[in-house]
N, C-alpha and C positions, 0 to 999 in steps of 0.2 A: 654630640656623641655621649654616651652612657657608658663613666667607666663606672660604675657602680655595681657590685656582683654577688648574688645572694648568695650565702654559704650556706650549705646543710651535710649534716655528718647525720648520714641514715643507720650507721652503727653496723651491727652483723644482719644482711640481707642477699637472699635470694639471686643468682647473679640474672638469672632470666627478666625475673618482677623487674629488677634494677636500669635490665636494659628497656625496657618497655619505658619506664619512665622516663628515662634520656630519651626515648623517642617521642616520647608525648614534650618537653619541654625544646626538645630542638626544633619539633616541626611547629611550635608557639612562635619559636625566632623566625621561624624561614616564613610564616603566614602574614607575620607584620610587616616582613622585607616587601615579601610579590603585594600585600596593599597598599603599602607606600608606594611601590613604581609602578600601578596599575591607577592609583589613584591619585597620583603628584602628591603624596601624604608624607608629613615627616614625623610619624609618631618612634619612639623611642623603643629603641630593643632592648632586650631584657637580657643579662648573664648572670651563669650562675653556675658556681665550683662545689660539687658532688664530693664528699668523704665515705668510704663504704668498707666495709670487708664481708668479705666473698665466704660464704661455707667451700669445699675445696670442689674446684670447677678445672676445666681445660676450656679453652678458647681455641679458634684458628681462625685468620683473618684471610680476607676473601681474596687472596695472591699467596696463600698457604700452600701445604704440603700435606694430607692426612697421613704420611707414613713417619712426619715426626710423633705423633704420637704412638706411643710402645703398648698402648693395653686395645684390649679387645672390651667388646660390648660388656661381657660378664666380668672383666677385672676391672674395669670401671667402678661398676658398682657395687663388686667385694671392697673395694678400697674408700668406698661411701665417697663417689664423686663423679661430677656429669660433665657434660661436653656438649659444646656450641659451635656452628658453622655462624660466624658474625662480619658486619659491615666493615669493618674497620683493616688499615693498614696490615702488614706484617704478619709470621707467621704462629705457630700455635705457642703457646705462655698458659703458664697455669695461676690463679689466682685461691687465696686460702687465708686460715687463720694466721696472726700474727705478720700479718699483712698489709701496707695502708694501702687502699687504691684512690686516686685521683682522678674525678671526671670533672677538667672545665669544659663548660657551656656556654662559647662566647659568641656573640658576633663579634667578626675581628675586623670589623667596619668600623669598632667602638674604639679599635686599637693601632691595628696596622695590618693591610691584606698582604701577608706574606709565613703561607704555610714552613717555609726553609727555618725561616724567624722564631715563629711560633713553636717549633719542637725544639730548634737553641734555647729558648729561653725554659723550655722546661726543664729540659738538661740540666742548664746553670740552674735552676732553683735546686734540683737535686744535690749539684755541686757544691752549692755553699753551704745547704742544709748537712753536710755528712764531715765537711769541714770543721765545721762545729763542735763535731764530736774527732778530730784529729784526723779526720781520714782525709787522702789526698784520691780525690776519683775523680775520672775526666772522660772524654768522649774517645771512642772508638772509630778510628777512621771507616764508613760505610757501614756502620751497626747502629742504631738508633740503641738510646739508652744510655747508662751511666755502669762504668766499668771501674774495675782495681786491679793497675799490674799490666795496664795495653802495652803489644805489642812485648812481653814475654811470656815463658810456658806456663805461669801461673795465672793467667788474664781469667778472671771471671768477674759476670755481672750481677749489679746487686740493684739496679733497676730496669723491668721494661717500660717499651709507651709503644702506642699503637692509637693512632687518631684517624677519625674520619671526618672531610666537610664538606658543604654545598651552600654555595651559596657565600659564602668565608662565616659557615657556622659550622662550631667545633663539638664535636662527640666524642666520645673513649676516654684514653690518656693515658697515666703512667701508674704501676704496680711496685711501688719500694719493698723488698723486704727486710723486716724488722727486726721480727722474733719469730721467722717464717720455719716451716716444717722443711728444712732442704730435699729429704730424703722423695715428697711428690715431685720432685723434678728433675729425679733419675727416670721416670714415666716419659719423659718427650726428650724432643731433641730441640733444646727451648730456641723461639726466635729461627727453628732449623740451621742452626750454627751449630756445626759439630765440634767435639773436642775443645768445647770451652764450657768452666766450670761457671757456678752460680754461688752466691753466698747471701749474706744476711748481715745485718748490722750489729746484731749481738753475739753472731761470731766473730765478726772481723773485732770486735770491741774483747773479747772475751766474757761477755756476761752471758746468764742464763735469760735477762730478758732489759729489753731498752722501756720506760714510760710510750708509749705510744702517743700521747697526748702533747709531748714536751715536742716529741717530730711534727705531729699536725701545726702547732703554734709555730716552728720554723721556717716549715715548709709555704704557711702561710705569710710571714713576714717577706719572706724573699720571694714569694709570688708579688704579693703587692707594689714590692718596690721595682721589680722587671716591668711589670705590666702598667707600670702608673694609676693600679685602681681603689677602688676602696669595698669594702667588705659590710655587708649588710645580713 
């Protein structure tokens, strides 16, 4: 098994280019699997955990709704931002500046074949990463993602995730916001959850903006010690 997983923080990109790439490095993992059981082969698979942010995009995952989102074609693009019918879980989430998004790329052959697992423990990285900074956030019973305030009138989330796999190899993942713009996410009806609010980390903190860098380094330390891997 290869816990070993290459990091790349592609910086501010493209959310389209971005997903191409994830498809070019997932279908890398899934070619090594089917020649290994086609050929008795034990060559080693490769992972690897994606840092990016998005210029401002809407997504909807392929069990979506298209009437969460609220703009038409033309106020899309007044408000300089596109929209994607995509592979992955869940339904439409907006991605944007001040933003961090998370794409691991694992085989979870390397780790443990259990999708239910694999979105707890993203969770929990979320969860201790925000602790960090005092917040106490926790799971939503049947909502994927990381909340503040479940189960009262003020419950809103301040992470999505949304992953797709085949094979037990993992694409998408999770959207924290940071220092995120709230106001593009009065545009949808995020996750099609109605009547629950969204926030940011530098509101809930009260600052005008968090280091972005200091969360990647958190978010990383507590990926690695969930996942038992090491980071290359």
């Amino acid at each position: 098994m290869n816990k070993t997983i290459t990091l790349q923080d592609l910086g501010t990109k493209d959310f389209k280019d971005t997903w191409d790439y994830q498809e070019q490095l997932f279908k890398g993992i899934l070619d090594t699997k089917i020649k290994n059981r086609r050929e008795a082969l034990n060559l080693p698979t490769d992972n690897y955990f994606l840092f990016v942010e998005h210029p401002h995009v809407y997504t909807l995952g392929k069990s979506g709704d298209i009437s969460n989102l609220l703009l038409s074609e033309a106020q899309l693009s007044q408000k300089g931002a596109t929209f994607y019918k995509i592979n992955r879980g869940g339904d439409v989430t907006y991605h944007g500046p001040g933003q961090i998004v998370g794409y691991p790329i694992l085989d979870l052959d390397n780790f443990f074949t259990d999708i239910h697992k694999y979105l707890r423990f993203l969770e929990e990285m979320i969860i201790l990463t925000l602790a960090e900074y005092g917040l106490k956030t926790e799971r939503s019973p049947g909502e994927t993602g990381v909340w503040l305030d479940v189960g009262t009138p003020f419950a809103r989330k301040i992470c999505a995730m949304g992953v797709r796999a085949s094979r037990w190899v993992t694409m998408h993942g999770f959207a924290l916001n940071v220092n995120a713009n709230l106001g593009y996410f009065d545009n949808i009806i995020p996750c099609g959850i109605k009547g629950k609010a969204v926030t940011s980390l530098n509101v809930e903190l009260g600052l005008e903006s968090v280091k972005e860098e200091a969360v990647k380094e958190k978010l990383l330390k507590h990926f690695k010690a969930l996942f038992e891997a090491e980071f290359s």
